[in-house]
Z-matrix of the N, CA and C atoms (Angstrom, degrees):
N
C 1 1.453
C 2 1.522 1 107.67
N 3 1.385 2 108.64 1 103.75
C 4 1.789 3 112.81 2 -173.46
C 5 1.782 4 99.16 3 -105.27
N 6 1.353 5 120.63 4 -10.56
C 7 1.293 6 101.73 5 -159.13
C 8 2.183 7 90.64 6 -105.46
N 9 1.357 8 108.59 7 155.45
C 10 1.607 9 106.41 8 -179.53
C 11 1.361 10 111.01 9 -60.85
N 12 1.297 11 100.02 10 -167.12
C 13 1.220 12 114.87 11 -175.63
C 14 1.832 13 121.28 12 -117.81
N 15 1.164 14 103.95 13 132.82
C 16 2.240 15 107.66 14 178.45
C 17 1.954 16 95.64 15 -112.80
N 18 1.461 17 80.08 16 127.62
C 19 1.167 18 102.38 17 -173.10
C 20 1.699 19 98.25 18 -97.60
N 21 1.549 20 125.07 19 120.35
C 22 1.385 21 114.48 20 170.96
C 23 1.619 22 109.87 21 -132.57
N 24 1.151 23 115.14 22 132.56
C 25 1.706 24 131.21 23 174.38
C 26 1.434 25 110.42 24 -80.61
N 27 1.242 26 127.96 25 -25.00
C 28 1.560 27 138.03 26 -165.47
C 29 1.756 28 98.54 27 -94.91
N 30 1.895 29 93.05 28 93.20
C 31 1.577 30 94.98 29 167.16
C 32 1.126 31 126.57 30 -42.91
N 33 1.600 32 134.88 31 -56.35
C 34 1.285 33 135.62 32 179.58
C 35 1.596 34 110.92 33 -51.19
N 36 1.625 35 107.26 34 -51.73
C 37 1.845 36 91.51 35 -174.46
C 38 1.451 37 95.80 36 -41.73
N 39 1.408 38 119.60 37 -67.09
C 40 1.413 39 130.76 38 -133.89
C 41 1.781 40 89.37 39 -71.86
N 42 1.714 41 132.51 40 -15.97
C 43 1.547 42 109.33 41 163.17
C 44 1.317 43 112.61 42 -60.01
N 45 1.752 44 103.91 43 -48.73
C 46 1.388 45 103.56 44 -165.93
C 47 1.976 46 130.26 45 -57.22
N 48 1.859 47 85.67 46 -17.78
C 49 1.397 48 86.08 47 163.01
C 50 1.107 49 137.09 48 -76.80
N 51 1.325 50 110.49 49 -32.42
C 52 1.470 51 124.09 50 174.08
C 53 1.502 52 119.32 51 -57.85
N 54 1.777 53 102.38 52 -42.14
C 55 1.406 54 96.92 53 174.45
C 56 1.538 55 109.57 54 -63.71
N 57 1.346 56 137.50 55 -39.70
C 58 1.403 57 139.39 56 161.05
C 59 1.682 58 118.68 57 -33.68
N 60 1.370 59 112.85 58 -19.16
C 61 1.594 60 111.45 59 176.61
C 62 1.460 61 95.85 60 83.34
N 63 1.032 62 110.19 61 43.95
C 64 2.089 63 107.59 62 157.45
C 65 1.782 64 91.89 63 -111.43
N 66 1.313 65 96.05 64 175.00
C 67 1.380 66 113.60 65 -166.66
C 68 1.362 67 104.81 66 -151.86
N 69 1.836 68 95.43 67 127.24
C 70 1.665 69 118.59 68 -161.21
C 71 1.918 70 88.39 69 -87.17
N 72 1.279 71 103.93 70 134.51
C 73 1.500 72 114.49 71 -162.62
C 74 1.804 73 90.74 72 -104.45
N 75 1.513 74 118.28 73 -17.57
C 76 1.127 75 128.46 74 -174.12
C 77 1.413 76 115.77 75 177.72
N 78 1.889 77 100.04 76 145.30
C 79 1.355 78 128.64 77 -177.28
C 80 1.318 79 91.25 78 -118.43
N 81 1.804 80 92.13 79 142.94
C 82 1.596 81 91.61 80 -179.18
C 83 1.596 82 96.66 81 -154.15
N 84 1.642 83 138.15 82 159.06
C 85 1.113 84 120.44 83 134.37
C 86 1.581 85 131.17 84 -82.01
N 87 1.659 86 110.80 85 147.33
C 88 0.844 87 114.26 86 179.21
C 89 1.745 88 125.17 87 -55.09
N 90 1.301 89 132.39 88 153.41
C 91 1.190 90 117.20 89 -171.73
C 92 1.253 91 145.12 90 -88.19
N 93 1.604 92 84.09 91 -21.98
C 94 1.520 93 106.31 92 179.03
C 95 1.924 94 112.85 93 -107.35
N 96 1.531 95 101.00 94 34.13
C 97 1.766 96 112.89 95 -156.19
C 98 1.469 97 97.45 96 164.91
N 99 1.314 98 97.34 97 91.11
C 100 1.705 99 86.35 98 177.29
C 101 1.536 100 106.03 99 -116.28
N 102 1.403 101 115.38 100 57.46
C 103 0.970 102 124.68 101 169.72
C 104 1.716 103 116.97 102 -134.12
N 105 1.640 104 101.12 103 17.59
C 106 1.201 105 137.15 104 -141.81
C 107 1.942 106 92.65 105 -149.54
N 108 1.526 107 104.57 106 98.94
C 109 1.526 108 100.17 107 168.64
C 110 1.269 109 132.80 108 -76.62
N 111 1.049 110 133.93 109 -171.41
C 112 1.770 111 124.69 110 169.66
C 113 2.062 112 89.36 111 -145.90
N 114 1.436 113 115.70 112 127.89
C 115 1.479 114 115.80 113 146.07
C 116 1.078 115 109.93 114 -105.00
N 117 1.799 116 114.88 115 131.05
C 118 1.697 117 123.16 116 151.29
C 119 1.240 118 105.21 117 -97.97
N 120 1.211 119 93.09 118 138.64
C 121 1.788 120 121.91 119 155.01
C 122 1.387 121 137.70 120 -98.98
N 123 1.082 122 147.41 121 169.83
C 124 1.038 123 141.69 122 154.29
C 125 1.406 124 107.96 123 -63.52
N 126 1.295 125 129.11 124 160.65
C 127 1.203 126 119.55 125 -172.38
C 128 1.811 127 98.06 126 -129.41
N 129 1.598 128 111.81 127 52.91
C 130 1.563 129 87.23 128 170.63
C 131 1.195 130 138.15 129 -73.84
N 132 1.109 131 124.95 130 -143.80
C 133 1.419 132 124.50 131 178.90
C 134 1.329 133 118.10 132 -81.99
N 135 1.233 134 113.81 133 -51.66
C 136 1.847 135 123.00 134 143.37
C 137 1.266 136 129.72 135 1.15
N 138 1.645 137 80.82 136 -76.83
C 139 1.554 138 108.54 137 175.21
C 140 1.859 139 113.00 138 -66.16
N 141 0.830 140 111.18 139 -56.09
C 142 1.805 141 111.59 140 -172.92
C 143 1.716 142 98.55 141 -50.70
N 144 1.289 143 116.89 142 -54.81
C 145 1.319 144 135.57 143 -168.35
C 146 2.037 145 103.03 144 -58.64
N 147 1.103 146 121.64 145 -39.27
C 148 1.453 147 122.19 146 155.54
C 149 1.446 148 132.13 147 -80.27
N 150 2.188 149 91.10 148 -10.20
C 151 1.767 150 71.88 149 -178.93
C 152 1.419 151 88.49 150 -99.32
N 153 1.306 152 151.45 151 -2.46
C 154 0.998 153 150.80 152 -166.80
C 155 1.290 154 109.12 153 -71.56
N 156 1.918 155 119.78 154 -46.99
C 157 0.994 156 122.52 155 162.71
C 158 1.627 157 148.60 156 -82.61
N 159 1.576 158 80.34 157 6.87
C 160 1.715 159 90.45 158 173.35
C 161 1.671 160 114.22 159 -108.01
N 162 1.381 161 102.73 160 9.98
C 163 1.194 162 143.21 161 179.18
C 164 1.638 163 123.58 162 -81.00
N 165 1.395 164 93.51 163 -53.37
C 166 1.885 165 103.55 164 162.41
C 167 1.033 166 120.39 165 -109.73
N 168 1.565 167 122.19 166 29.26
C 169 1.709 168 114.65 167 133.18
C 170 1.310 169 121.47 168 -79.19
């Protein structure tokens, strides 16, 4: 894994990515709210380029 990491709290983005074929590298609770998840991803180019656009709807 060479490319960083996007940190997203918003379950739905992070379905809609998955249905896109990105891959959650990690589930976590949040720390300060752990009733409150966090998904990371890899953040490739792929990936930035779909979250970018699921981003300005």
């Amino acid at each position: 894994m060479n490319n960083p990491l996007k940190v997203l709290l918003n379950s739905a983005d992070a379905r809609a990515l998955l249905r896109r074929g990105h891959r959650i590298v990690d589930i976590k609770p949040k720390e300060d709210d752990a009733k409150m998840t966090i998904f990371v991803f890899e953040a490739t180019p792929s990936f930035m380029e779909d979250y970018e656009k699921l981003i300005k709807k």
